[in-house]
C-alpha positions in Angstrom: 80.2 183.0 8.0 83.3 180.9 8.2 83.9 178.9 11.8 87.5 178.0 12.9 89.4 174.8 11.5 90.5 173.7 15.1 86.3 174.5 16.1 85.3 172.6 13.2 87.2 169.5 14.2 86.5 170.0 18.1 82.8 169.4 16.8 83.8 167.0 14.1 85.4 164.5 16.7 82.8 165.3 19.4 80.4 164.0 17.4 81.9 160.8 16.4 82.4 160.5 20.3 78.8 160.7 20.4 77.9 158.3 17.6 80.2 156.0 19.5 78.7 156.3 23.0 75.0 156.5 20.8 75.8 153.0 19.6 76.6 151.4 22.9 73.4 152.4 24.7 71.3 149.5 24.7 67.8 151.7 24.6 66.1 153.1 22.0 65.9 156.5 23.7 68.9 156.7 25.1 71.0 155.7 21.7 68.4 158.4 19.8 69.3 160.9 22.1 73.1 160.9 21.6 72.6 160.4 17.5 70.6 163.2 17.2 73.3 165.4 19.0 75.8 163.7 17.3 74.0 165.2 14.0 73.6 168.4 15.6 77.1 168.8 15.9 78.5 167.4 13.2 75.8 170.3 10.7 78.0 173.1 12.2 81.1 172.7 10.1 79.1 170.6 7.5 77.6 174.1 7.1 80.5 176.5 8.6 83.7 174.8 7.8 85.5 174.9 4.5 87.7 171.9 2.6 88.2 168.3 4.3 87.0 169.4 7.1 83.5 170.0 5.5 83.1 166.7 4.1 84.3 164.7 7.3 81.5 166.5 8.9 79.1 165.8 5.9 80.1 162.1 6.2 79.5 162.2 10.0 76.6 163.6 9.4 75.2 161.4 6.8 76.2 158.5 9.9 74.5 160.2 12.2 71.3 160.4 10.1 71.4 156.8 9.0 71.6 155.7 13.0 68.7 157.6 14.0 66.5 156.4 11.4 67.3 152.6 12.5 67.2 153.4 16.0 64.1 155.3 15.7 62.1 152.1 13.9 64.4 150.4 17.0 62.3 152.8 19.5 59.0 152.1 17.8 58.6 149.0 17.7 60.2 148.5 21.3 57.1 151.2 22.1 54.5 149.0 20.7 55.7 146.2 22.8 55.8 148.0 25.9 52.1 149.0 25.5 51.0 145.6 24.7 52.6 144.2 28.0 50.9 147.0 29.3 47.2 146.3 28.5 
């Protein structure tokens, strides 16, 4: 199954809008949210999409991957400090 060029760069640049916006939210959550969309996207034409367009979206997606793992550690540990103020 082969996906469009011009679809495959609509979710190639939608997803570095994401990782953009992702990066600016100051909470955990929030910023884990729009990563993980981000990456969402950006597998379609990693997977669908043939050429430059392919590894554009594999080096989003490698981004995208990176980010959440960082923001998800981010989100734990800001977690475990809500629940201490908490007790």
């Amino acid at each position: 199954m082969k996906i469009a060029p011009s679809s495959a760069g609509a979710l190639t640049w939608l997803s570095i809008i994401l990782l953009i916006a992702g990066g600016s939210i100051g909470a955990p959550a929030g910023r884990l949210f729009c990563l993980v969309l981000a990456g969402l996207l950006a597998a379609i034409p990693c997977a669908f999409a043939a050429g430059k367009r392919r590894l554009f979206a594999g080096f989003v997606l490698c981004i995208a991957v990176v980010a959440g793992y960082v923001s998800y550690a981010e989100g734990d540990a800001a977690y475990e400090a809500y629940l201490r103020q908490q007790r």
